[in-house]
C-alpha positions as CSV (number, residue, x, y, z in Angstrom):
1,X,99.9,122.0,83.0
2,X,99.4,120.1,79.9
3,X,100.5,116.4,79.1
4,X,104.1,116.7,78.3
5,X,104.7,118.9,81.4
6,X,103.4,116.6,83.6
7,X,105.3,114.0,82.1
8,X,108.5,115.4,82.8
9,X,107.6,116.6,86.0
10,X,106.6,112.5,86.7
11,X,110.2,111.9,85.2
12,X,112.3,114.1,87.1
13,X,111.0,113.8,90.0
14,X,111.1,110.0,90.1
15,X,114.7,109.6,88.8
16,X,115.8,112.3,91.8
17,X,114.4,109.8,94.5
18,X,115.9,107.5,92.9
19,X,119.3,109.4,92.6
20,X,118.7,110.3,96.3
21,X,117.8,106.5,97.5
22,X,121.0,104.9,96.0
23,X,123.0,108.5,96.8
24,X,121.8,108.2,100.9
25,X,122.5,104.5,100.7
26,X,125.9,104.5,99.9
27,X,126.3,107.3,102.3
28,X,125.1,105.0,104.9
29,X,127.1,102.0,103.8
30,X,130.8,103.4,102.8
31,X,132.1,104.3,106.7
32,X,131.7,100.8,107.0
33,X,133.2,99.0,103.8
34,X,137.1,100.2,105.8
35,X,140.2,98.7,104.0
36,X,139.8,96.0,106.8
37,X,136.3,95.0,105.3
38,X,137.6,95.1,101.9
39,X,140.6,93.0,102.7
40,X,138.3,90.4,104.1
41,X,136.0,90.4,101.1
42,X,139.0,90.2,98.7
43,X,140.2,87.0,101.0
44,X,136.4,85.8,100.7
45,X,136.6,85.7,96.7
46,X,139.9,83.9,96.6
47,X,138.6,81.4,99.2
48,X,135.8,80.6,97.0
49,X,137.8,80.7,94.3
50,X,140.1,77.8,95.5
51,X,137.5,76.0,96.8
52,X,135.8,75.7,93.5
53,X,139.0,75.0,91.8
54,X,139.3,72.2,94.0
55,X,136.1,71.0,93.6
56,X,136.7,71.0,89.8
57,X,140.3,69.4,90.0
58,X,138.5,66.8,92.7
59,X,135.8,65.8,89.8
60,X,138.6,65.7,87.0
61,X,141.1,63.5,88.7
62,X,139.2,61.9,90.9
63,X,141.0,63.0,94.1
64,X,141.0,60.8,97.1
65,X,139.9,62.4,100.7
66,X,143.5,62.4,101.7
67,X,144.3,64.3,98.3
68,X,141.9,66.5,99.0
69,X,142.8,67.4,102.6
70,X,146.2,67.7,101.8
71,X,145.9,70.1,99.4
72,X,143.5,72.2,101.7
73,X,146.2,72.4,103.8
74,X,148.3,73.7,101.1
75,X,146.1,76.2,99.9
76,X,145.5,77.3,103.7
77,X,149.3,77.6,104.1
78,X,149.6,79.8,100.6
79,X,147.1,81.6,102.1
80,X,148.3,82.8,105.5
81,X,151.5,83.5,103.7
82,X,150.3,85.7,101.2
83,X,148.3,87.8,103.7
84,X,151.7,87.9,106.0
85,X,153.6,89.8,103.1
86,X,150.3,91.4,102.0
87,X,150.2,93.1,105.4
88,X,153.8,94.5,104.8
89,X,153.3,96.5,101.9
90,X,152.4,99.5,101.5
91,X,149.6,100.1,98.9
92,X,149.5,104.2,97.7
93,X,153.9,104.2,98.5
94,X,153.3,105.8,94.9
95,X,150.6,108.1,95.3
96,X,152.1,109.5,98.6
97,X,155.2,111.0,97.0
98,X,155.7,114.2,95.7
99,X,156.9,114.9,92.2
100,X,158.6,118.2,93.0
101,X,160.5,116.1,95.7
102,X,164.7,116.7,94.4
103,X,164.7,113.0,94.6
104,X,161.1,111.6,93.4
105,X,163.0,109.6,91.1
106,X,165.0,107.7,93.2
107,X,161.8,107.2,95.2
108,X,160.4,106.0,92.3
109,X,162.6,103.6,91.4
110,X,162.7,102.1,94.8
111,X,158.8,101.7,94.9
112,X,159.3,99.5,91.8
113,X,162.2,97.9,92.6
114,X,159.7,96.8,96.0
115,X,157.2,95.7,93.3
116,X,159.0,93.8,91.3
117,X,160.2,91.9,94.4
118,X,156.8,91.6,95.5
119,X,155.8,90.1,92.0
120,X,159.1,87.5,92.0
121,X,157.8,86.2,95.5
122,X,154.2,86.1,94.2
123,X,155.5,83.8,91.2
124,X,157.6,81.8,92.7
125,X,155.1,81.3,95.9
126,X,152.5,80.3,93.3
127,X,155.0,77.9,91.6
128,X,156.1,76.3,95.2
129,X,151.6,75.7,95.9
130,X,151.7,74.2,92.4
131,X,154.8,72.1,92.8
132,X,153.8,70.6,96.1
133,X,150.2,69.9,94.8
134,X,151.4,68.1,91.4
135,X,153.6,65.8,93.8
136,X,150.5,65.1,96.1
137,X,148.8,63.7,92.4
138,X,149.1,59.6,91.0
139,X,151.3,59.6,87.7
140,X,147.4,59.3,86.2
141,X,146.4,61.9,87.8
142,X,149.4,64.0,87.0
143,X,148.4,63.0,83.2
144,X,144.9,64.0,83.1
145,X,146.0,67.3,84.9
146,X,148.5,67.8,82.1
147,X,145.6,67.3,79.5
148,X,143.4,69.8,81.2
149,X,145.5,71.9,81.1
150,X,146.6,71.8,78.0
151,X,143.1,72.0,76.7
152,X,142.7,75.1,79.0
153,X,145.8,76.3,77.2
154,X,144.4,75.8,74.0
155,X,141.4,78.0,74.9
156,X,143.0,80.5,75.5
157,X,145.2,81.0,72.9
158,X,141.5,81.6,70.6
């Protein structure tokens, strides 16, 4: 076997453990990672995402230890009722129908009818959370957050 051969031989042999490793690995690992799991890792991410929003808006406004607790308690109460209409929904309603049903568009239609109902509540839930927390805020406060904002805004629109 000369230089090259061996080479390869090296090569493909190492990049099929490999293949196998991270192949056996998620074999193991995806029974476990149910929708149950993935819900809870989903709540996990927002969780820290409010938490370091908070942070940020606690730094930025300077946010008493009432302010702060109260709007925990806000964010806690979003929370537990965005998973309460989560839990109601049905995820793959599309992918379950059949499109040689006689009345898959009517079925259709009422999935995203339900979705666009879903996504009015969403807003309007996400404007309630943000009206209640702007009222919890000092007129200065209420200023500065305007001005962050507005520079967020601004960023955006790059």
């Amino acid at each position: 076997m000369n230089m090259k051969q061996a080479s390869a031989a090296f090569l493909a042999t190492t990049a099929l453990s490999f293949g196998l490793a991270g192949f056996t690995t998620q074999a193991i690992a995806k029974p476990y990672m149910d929708s149950h799991d993935k819900a809870h890792q989903c709540e996990n991410r927002k969780a820290k995402k409010a938490n370091k929003h908070l942070k940020r808006m606690t730094k930025q406004l300077n946010l008493t230890e009432q302010q702060v607790a109260a709007i925990k308690a806000i964010y806690e109460e979003d929370r537990i009722e965005r998973t309460s209409i989560q839990s109601h929904s049905k995820r793959n309603g599309f992918m379950a129908l059949d499109p040689g049903a006689p009345d898959y568009q009517e079925q259709v239609e009422a999935i995203a009818a339900k979705r666009a109902k879903a996504v009015e509540s969403h807003i309007l839930r996400r404007a309630q959370t943000m009206t209640k927390i702007h009222e919890l805020l000092t007129p200065e406060q209420q200023v500065l957050a305007s001005q962050h904002k507005a520079r967020r805004l601004e960023r955006l629109d790059r």
